[in-house]
C-alpha positions in Angstrom: 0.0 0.0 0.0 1.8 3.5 -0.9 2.4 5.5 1.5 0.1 9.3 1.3 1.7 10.9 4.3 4.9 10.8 5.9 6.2 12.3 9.2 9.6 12.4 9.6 11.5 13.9 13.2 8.1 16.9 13.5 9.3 19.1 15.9 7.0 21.9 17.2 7.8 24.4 20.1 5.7 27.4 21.7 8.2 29.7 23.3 6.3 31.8 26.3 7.5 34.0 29.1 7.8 30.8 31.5 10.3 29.0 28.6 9.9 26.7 25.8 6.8 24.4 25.7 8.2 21.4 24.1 5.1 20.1 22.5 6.2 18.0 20.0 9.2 16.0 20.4 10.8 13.9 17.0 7.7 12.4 16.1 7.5 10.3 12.9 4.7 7.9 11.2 3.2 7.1 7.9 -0.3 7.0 7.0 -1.6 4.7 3.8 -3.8 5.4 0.9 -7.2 4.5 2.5 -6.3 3.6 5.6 -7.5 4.8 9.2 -4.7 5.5 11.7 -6.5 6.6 15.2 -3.9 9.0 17.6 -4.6 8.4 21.1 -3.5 9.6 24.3 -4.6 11.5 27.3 -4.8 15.7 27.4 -1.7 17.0 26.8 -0.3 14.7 25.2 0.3 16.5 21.8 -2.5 14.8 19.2 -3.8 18.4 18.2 -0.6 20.2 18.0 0.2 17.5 16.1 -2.2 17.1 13.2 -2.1 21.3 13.7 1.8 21.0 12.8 0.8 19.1 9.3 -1.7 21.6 8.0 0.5 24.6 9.5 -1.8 26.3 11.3 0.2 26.4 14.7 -0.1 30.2 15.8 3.3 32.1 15.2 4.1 33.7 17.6 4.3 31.6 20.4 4.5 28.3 18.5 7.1 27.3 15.5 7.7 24.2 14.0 11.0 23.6 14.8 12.0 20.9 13.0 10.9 17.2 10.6 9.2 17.0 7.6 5.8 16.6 6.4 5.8 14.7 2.8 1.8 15.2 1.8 2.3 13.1 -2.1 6.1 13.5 -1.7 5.8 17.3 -1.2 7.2 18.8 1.9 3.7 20.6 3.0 6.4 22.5 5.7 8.3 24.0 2.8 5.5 24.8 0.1 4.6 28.5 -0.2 1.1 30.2 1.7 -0.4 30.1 -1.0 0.9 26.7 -2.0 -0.4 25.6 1.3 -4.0 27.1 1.6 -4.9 25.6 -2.1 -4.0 22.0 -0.3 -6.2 22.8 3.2 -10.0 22.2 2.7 -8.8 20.5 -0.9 -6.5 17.4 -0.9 -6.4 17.4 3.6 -9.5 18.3 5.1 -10.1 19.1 8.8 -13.0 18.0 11.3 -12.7 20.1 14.6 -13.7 19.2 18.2 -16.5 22.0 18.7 -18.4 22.6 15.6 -19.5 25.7 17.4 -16.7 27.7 17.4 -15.7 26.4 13.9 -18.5 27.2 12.2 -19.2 31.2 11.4 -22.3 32.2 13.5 -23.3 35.0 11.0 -23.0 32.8 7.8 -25.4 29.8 7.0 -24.5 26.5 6.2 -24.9 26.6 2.6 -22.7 29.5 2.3 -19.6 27.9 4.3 -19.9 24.7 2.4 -20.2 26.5 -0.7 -16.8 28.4 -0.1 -14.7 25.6 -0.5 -16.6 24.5 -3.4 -16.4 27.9 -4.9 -12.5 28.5 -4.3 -10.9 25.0 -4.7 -13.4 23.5 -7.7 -14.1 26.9 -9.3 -18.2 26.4 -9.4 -20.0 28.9 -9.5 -23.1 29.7 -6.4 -26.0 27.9 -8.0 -23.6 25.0 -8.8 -22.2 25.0 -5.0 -25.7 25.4 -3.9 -26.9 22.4 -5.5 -23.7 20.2 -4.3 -23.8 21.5 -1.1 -27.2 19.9 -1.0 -26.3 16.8 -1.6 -23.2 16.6 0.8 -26.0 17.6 3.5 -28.1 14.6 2.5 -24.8 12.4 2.1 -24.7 12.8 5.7 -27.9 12.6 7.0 -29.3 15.7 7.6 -32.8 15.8 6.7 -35.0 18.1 4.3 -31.6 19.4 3.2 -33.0 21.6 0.2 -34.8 23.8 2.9 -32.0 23.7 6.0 -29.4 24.8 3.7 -30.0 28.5 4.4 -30.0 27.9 8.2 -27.5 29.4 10.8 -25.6 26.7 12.9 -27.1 27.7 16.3 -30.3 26.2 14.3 -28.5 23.1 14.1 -28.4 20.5 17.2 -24.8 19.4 18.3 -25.0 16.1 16.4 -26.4 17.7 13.0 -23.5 20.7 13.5 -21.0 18.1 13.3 -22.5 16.3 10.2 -22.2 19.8 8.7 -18.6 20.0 9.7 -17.9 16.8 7.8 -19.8 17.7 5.0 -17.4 20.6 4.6 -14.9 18.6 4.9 -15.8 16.4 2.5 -17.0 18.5 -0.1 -13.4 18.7 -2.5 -13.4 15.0 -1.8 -10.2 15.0 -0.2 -7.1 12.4 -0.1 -6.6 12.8 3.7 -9.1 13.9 6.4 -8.1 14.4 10.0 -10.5 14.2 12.3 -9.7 15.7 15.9 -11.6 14.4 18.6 -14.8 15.0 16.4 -17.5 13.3 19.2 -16.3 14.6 22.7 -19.1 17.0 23.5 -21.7 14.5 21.8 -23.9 11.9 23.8 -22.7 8.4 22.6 -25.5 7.7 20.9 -24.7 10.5 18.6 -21.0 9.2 18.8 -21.7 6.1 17.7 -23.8 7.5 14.6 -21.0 9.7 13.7 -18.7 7.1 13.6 -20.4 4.9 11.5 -20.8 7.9 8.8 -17.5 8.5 8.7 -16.5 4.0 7.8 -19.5 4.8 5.6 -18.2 7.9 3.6 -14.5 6.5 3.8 -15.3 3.0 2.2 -17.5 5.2 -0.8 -14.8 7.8 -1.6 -11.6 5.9 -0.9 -10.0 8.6 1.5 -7.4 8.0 4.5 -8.3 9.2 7.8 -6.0 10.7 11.2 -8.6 10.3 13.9 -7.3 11.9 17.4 -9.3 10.9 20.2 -8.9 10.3 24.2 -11.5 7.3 23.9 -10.0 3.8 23.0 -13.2 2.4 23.1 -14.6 4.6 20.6 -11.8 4.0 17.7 -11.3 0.6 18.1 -14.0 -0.4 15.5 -12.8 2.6 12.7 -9.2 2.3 12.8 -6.8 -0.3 11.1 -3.7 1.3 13.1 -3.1 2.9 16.6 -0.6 5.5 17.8 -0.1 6.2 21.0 1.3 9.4 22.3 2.5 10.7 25.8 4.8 13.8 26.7 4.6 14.8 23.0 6.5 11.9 21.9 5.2 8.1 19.8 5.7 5.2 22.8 3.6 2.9 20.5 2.2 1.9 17.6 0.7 -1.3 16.4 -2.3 -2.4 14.2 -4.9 -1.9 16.3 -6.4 -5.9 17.3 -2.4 -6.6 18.4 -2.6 -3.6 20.4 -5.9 -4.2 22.6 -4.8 -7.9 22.8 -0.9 -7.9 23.7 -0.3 -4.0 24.2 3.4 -3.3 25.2 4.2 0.0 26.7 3.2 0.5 30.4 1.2 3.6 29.2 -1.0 1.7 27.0 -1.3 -0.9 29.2 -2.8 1.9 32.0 -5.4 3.3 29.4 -6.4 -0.2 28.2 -7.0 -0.7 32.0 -9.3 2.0 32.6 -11.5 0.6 30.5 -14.8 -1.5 31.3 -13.9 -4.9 29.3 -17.3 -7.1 28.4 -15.0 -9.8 26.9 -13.3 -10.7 30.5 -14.2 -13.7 32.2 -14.5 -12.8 35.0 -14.9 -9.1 36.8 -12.4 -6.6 35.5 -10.8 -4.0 37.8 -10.5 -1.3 36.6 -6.9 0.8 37.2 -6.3 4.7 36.8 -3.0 5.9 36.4 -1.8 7.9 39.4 0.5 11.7 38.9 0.5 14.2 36.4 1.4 14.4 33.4 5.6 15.5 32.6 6.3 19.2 32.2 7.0 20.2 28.6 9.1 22.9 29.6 11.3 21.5 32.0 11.5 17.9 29.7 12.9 15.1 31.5 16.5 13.8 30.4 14.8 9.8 30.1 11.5 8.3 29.6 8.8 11.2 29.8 6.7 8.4 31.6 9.2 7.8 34.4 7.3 9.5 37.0 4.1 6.9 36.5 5.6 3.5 35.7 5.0 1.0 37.8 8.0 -1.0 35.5 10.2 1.6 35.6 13.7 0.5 36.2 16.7 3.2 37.0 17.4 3.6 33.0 15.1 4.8 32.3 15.1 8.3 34.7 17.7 9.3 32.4 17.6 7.5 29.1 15.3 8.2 27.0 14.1 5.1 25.0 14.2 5.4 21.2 11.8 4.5 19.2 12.6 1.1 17.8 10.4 -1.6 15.2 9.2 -4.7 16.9 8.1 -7.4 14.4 6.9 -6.7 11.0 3.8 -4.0 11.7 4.9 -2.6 15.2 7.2 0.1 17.0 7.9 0.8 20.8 9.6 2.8 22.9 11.0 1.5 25.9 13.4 0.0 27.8 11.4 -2.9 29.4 9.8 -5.7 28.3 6.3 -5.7 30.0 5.6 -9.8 29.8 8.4 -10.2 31.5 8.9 -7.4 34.1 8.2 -6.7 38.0 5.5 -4.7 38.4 6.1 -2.8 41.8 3.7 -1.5 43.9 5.1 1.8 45.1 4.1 4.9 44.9 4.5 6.6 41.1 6.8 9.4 42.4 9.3 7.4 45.1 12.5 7.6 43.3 14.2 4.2 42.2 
């Protein structure tokens, strides 16, 4: 399978009065023509600023991306022009944001923000953006589209605003869509609608998805591959069955035991993970997970694991082998 997007080393810093925020830390991964790589990690953890690095929109100042590259069809999207750049947003890479609220312009109905993109990146004219825009509202289940297409968003429920947002983001057809943390403020009901659109829309138009979320549960049934991410660093990626069955990192192992399994055999307790998480701007010299292993072993306090392949499909970062290792009982910040 070719590969649509590479990372390779992204680097992104926001320097403030208190000192540099190192939000993004040598990250690098691939993602495949048609294929659904889900991001996970807890707040903080750099998803956003992440996917925000690729489409550069990071705000400058404070943030700059500092260093990597970002190869969008063999193009380096961090060295292309603004203009270069802008023709490729809302066209080839489209964007689905958390709050459809705030990313959707009050004073401007539906039909006219769809009909933007349509207008600038496929050069129709209004009446033939109208008529598309339409039909991307009823390609995504909004009813009596014809006569909602002149409505405001606050007319708009919370799950119907977020149909809206992927019908804009769907409307140049675009190679790559990243959707971040799209269902958060929706009941799961909604969530579970949602996500079932978006397999839907993927399978018809042949597109590769970035979905960031917090919730394993939620992307275990969309995506084919999993990334994990803590302290603005990768500490694991696998396709995404290996990874709920035999996960490897201690911090994957602590969010796939927060969750409420209904395949266990017996009663499942669940396990949060105690402390905080590390500082971005004073970084630790080792593993940025140090703090709240229960694995940990004295290398790790001030080497920092690389991230190494494991097998044909996986990578891992870390310095212990979690079938095998003593899982202590002490508290997450008593030094070694």
């Amino acid at each position: 399978m070719a590969s649509l997007l590479e990372v390779k080393n992204l680097e992104t810093q926001f320097f403030t009065q208190d000192g540099v925020v190192k939000a993004i830390n040598n990250i690098s991964y691939t993602v495949n023509e048609g294929e659904t790589v889900g991001i996970v990690g807890e707040s903080g953890s750099g998803k956003s600023v992440g996917v925000m690095s690729l489409m550069r929109l990071i705000p400058n100042p404070p943030g700059k991306i500092v260093g990597g590259q970002v190869l969008f069809n063999g193009q380096d999207l961090l060295k292309v022009s603004e203009e270069e750049i802008r023709s490729i947003r809302g066209n080839k890479i489209a964007m689905i944001f958390q709050d459809p609220m705030t990313s959707l312009n009050p004073v401007l109905t539906v039909g006219q923000q769809i009909g933007e993109a349509l207008e600038l990146h496929l050069g129709m004219d209004k009446k033939q953006a109208k008529a598309r825009s339409i039909e991307l509202l009823e390609s995504v289940g909004i009813p009596s589209a014809a006569e909602r297409i002149d409505n405001y968003p606050h007319q708009f429920s919370g799950g119907m605003r977020q149909r809206v947002m992927i019908a804009m983001g769907l409307s140049c057809n675009p190679q790559l869509l990243i959707a971040d943390e799209p269902t958060t403020a929706l009941d799961v009901t909604i969530q579970a609608q949602i996500v079932d659109l978006v397999k839907r829309l993927r399978d018809e138009i042949g597109m590769a998805i970035i979905w960031i979320t917090h919730d394993l549960a939620l992307v275990a049934g969309l995506a084919h591959r999993m990334i994990v991410m803590y302290g603005g660093c990768i500490v694991e990626e696998a396709p995404v069955i290996e990874l709920y069955q035999h996960p490897l990192h201690p911090y994957t192992l602590g969010l796939l035991d927060s969750l409420p399994r209904l395949d266990a055999d017996r009663p499942h307790k669940l396990r949060s993970i105690e402390g905080m998480p590390p500082d971005l701007i004073n970084y630790p010299p080792g593993c940025p997970f140090y703090a709240r292993c229960n694995y940990r072993i004295e290398k790790c306090l001030n080497e920092m694991p690389p991230l190494e392949k494991i097998g044909l499909n996986r990578r891992l970062a870390c310095h212990i082998d979690v079938t095998t290792a003593k899982w202590t009982t002490e508290h997450p910040y008593q030094e070694v």
